[in-house]
N, C-alpha and C positions, 0 to 999 in steps of 0.2 A: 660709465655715467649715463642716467637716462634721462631722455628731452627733456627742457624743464630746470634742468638739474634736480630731475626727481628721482632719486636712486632707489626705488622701492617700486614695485608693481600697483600696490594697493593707491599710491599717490597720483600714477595714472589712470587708474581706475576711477577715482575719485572727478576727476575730468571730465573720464569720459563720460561717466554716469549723467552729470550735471546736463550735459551738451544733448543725451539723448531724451532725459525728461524736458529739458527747454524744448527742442523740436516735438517731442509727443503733446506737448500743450499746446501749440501752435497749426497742431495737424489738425485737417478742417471736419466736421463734424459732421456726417455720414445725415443725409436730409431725412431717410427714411427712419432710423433707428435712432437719431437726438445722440447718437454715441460715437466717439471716435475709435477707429478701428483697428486693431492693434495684434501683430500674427508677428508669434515667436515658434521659429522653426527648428528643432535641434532633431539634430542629425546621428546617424549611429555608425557600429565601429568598424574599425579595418577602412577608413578613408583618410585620406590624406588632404594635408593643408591645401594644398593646391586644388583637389578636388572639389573638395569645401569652398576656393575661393571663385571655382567656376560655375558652381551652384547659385552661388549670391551672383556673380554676376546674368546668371539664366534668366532668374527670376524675381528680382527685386522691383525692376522696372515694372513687371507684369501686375505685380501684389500692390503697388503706388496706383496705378492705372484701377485698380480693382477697389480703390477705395483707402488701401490699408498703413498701418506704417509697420514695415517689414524688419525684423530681428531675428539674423540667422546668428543662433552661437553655434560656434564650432568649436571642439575641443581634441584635443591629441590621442587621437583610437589608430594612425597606424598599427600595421603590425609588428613592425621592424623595432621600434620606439617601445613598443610594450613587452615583448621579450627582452630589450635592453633593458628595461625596467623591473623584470624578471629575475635577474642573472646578476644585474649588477645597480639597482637601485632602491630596492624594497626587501625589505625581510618580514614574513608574517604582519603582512600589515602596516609596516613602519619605515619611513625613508628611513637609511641605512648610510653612513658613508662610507667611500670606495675602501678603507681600511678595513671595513668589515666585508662590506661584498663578495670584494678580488679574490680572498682567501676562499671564500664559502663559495663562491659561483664556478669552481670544479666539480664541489659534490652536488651542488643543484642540478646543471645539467647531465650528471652520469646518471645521477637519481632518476629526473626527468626521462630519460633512454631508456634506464632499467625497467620504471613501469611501464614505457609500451610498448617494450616487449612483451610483459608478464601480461597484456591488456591484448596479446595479436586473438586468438579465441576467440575472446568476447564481440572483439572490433571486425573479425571474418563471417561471423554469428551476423552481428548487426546488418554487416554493409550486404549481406549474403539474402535475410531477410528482409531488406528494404526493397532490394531489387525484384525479388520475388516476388511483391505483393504489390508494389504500383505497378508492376504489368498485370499480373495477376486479375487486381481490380478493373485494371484499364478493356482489360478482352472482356472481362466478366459484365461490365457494365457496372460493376458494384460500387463505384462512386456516386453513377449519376440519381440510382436507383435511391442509396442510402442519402442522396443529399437531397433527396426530391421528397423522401418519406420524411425527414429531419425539419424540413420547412414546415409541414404540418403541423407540425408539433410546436413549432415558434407564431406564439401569439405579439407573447411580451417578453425577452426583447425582440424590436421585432428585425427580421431578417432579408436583405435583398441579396438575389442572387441572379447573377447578370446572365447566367444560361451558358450553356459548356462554350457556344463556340465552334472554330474550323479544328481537327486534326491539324498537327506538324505537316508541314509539305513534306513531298517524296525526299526533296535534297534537304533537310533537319534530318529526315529522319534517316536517312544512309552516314551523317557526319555523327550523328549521336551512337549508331550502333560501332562506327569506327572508331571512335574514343572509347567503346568499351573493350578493346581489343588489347593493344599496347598498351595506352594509360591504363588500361584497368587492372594490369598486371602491375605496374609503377604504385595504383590505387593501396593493390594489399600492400605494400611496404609504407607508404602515406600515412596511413589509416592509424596504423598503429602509433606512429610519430607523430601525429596531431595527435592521439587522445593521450599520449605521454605529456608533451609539451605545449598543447595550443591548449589544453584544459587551465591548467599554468597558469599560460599567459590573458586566458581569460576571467581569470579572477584579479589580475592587475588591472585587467580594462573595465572591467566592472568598478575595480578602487576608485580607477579615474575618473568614471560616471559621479559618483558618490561622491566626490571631494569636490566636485563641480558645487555642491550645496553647502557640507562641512568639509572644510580646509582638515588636514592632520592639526595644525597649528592651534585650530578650535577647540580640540581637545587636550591641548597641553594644560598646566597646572594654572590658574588664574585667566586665562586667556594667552596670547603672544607678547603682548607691550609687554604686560605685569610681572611676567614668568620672569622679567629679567634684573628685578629689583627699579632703583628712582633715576632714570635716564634721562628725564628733563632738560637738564644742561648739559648732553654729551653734545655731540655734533655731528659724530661719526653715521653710518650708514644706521647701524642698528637704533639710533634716536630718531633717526628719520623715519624707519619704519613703524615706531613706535606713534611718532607725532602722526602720519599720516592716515593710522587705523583711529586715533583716536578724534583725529578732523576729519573723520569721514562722514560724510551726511547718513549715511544705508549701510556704515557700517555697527554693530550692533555687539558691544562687549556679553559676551556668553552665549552668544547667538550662532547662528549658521553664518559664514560669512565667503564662501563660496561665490566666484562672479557669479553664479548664477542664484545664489540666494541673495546680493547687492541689486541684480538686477530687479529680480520681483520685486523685493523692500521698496525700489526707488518707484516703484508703483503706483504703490501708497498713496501719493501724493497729488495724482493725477485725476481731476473731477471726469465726470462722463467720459467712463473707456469701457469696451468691450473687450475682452481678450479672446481671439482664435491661439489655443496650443497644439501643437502640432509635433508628436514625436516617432520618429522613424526606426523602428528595429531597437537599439537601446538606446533611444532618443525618448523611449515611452520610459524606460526604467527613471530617468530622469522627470519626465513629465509625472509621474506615480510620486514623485518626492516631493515633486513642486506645490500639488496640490495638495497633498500631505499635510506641509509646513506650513501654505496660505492659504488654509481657506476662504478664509475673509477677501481673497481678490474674486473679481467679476469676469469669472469664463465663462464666455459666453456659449462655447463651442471649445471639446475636445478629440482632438481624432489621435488616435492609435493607427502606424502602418504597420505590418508585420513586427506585433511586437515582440520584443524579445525581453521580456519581463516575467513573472511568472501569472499567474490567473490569482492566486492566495497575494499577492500585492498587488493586484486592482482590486480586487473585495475589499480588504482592507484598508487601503490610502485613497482611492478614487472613490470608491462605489459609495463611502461615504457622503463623498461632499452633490454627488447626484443625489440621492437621498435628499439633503438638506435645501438643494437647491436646481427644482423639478423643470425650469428654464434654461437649465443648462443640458445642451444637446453631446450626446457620447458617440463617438462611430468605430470600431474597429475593424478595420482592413484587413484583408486576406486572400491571400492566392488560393487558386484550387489547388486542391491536394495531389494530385497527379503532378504537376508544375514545381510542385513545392518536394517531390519526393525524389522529380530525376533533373534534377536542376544540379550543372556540372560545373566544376571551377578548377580553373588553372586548366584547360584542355581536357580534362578528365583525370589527369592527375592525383585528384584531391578526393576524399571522402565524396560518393555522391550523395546528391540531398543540398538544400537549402543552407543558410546558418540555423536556422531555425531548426532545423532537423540534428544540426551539429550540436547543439545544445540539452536538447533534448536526450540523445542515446550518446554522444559521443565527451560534451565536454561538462555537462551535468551528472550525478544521478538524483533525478527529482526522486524524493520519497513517495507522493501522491498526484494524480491528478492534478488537484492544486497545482502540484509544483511546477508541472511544464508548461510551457510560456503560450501566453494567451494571443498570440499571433497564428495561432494554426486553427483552423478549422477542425482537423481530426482532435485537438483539444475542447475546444468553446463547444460542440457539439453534446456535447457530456454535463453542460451545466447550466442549464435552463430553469431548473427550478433555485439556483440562486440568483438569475438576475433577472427573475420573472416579478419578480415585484415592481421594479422601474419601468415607467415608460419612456425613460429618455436617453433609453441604450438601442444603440442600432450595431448591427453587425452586417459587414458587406462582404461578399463571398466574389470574386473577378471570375469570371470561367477562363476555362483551358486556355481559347485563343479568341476571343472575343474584340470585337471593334469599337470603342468611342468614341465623340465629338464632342466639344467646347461649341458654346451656345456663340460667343462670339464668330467663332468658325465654322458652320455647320455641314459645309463643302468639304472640310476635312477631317479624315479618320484617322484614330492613333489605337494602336491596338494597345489593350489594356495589358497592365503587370505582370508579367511571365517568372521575372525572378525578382528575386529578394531583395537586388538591388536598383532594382526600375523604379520604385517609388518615387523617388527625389527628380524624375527625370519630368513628371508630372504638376499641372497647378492645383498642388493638391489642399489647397487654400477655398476649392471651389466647389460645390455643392455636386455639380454635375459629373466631379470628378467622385468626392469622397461618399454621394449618395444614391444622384440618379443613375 
C-alpha cells in the first residue's frame, strides 16, 4: 500500500509536483535578473541511488546560497539493475514478464558471450590502437599542437581552452604503468565481455533515459487508463491508477508523461523563471529530449558535461531551439583528450578509455561522425562549420592537469576534471566553473 493510501506512483507524483511548483513560486526573485532561478541537474549512468543521494546532499545547500532552486532527478542507471533488466526484464524494447524472460534469458546471455568472443579481434584492434596513439600523441606533442592549431580556427562557436597544465606526478605515473601489467592482461579477456554484454546492457540504459520522458505505457493503445475499457466505479488498484493519471494537473493524455516530462509541464505555470539545465554524460541524452519536447520553456542556460549523446542529436533537438532563442547561453564540457584516452576503471581491469571512449569503439557502432557523442573533443573538432552559425554555443576544452578556483574561494585550488566521472564533484551550476 502506498502513503496516502495511494497505491499508484503517478498519485504520488501528483503531490509531489504540486509541493515543488508551490515552493518554486515562492522562491525569491533573483534582484539582478527580475527572474527566479531554477537548476535542474540530471545525472548520468552506472550511478547508484546512494551515490545520487550524496550528490544532492554536496550540493544543494551550495545552489540555495547561489541564488537557485535546485532539482536533482535521479534515475536507475546502475549497472547491476540494468543487466537485470537485460536478462530478465525487457525484450526488444518491451517489459516483458518473468514467464517470458526466465525461459529466454539462457539464450540472451550465451548469445551475449558468443558475440564477444566473435568481437575478441576487433576489441584487441581497438584497445591495441588506443593505447598506441594517446602515447603516441602525448611524446609527439600532437595534441597540444593540433588543439592550438583548431582554436584558430574557432571563431564561432567560440572555444576556451584552459591550457594543458602539470604532467602526472612521478607516483601516477609508476601506478598507471603497473595497471598495465596484470590488469592489462585481465583487460584482453574484459574487453571482449563488455563489448558482448555491456553494449546490451547499454541500450536498456539508454531505454531507461528515454522513458524518463515517454513512459512504455504512453505508447500503449488509447493512452494507460483507457487501454483498460470504463473503470470509473472499480476500486481496486488498477481504478486508482486510472483516476490518478487522469487527476493529474501535468499529466497530459497522449502526451509524454515521463517524471520528467511531468516535471517540465508543471513549469508551465511558473511566471518569471529562468532555467539553468544541466546534463552530465547521459544526463545530456535526456537534456537533448527535454528541449526537444519544450521549447516553449525559458533556458536560460544549457550546459553539456561530457556528453554522452551523439553530435546528429544536438543539431537536431538543441541547436534548434538556440537558433530560435539567441539569449539562450550553450556550454559543452570536455576533458582533454589524453585524460579522456587513458582514463582507467576497475584498477585497470576494464577496457581503457573513458565511457565516452567505450561508446564510441566499444558499445556503439556510430555510422558517421554525426554519430559519436558530442562530449569528446577529438569529435566536436570536426564540426565547426555546423555550429558556426550560432553565437551562443561555447565549447570548453579542461587541460591535462590544470588548477581552478571558485570566486568565493580564491585561496583555494581544485584541479580541474581528469575523468569522466569528476564532473558531478564540481559547482557546476557556476560560471567560473562551466566557462572561465
Amino acid at each position: 500500500m502506498f502513503p496516502n493510501q495511494e497505491r499508484h506512483w503517478q498519485c504520488g507524483l501528483n503531490s509531489h509536483l504540486d509541493k515543488i511548483v508551490e515552493r518554486m513560486k515562492k522562491h525569491p526573485i533573483d534582484p539582478e535578473t527580475g527572474k527566479r532561478k531554477i537548476l535542474i541537474s540530471l545525472h548520468g549512468g552506472l550511478n547508484s541511488i546512494s551515490a545520487n543521494v550524496k550528490r544532492v546532499e554536496k550540493h544543494y545547500m551550495s545552489a540555495m546560497d547561489d541564488g537557485y532552486y535546485p532539482v536533482f532527478l535521479s534515475w536507475r542507471s546502475g549497472a547491476v539493475t540494468t543487466l537485470y533488466d537485460r536478462y530478465f526484464g525487457v525484450r526488444n524494447g518491451v517489459d516483458r514478464s518473468k514467464w517470458v524472460t526466465i525461459p529466454s534469458s539462457p539464450f540472451y546471455i550465451v548469445s551475449d558471450l558468443l558475440s564477444g568472443l566473435a568481437a575478441i579481434p576487433e576489441s584487441i584492434w581497438d584497445q591495441g590502437a588506443n593505447f598506441y596513439n594517446s602515447h603516441k600523441n602525448n611524446l609527439t606533442g600532437f595534441y597540444e599542437s593540433d588543439i592550438k592549431s583548431r582554436l584558430n580556427e574557432f571563431q564561432s562557436p567560440e572555444v576556451f581552452y584552459t591550457q594543458r597544465g602539470n604532467e602526472k606526478s612521478t607516483l601516477e605515473k609508476i601506478g598507471y604503468g603497473i595497471r598495465q601489467v596484470i590488469p592489462g592482461v585481465v583487460r584482453l579477456a574484459s574487453t571482449p565481455l563488455i563489448e558482448g554484454m555491456a553494449d546490451k546492457a547499454w541500450t536498456v540504459m539508454l531505454r531507461r533515459a528515454k522513458t524518463l520522458v515517454y513512459r512504455q505505457q504512453d505508447l500503449t493503445y488509447r493512452g494507460i487508463g483507457q487501454s483498460f475499457g470504463n473503470l470509473e466505479n472499480r476500486s481496486d488498484e488498477l481504478s486508482d491508477t486510472v483516476n490518478c493519471e487522469r487527476n493529474g494537473k501535468f499529466y497530459e493524455s497522449g502526451g509524454p508523461n515521463g517524471v520528467v516530462a511531468q516535471l517540465f509541464r508543471s513549469l508551465r505555470g511558473i511566471e518569471d523563471i529562468e532555467i539553468t539545465l544541466v546534463g552530465h554524460s547521459m544526463g545530456a541524452i535526456i537534456a537533448n529530449d527535454i528541449v526537444n519536447i519544450f521549447p516553449d520553456l525559458p533556458f536560460n542556460r544549457i550546459v553539456h558535461m561530457a556528453s554522452a549523446d551523439s553530435i546528429r542529436n544536438f543539431i537536431e533537438k538543441t541547436q534548434p531551439y538556440l537558433v530560435n532563442n539567441p539569449n539562450t547561453q550553450f556550454y559543452n564540457l570536455m576533458l582533454h583528450p589524453l585524460n579522456e584516452d587513458q582514463e582507467q576503471s576497475a584498477y585497470g581491469a576494464a577496457p581503457e578509455g573513458s565511457l565516452l571512449i567505450w561508446i564510441d569503439y566499444l558499445l556503439k557502432n556510430p555510422e558517421t561522425t554525426l554519430d559519436r557523442v558530442s562530449g569528446r573533443w577529438e569529435n566536436m573538432k570536426w564540426v565547426v562549420p555546423l555550429l558556426s552559425r550560432e553565437q551562443n554555443i561555447h565549447l570548453k576544452l579542461f587541460g591535462l592537469r590544470q588548477m581552478m578556483a571558485y570566486e568565493d574561494a580564491p585561496n583555494q585550488s581544485f584541479l580541474e576534471p581528469t575523468k569522466h566521472g569528476d564532473f558531478g564533484n564540481y559547482k557546476f551550476w557556476r560560471e567560473e566553473f562551466f566557462w572561465r
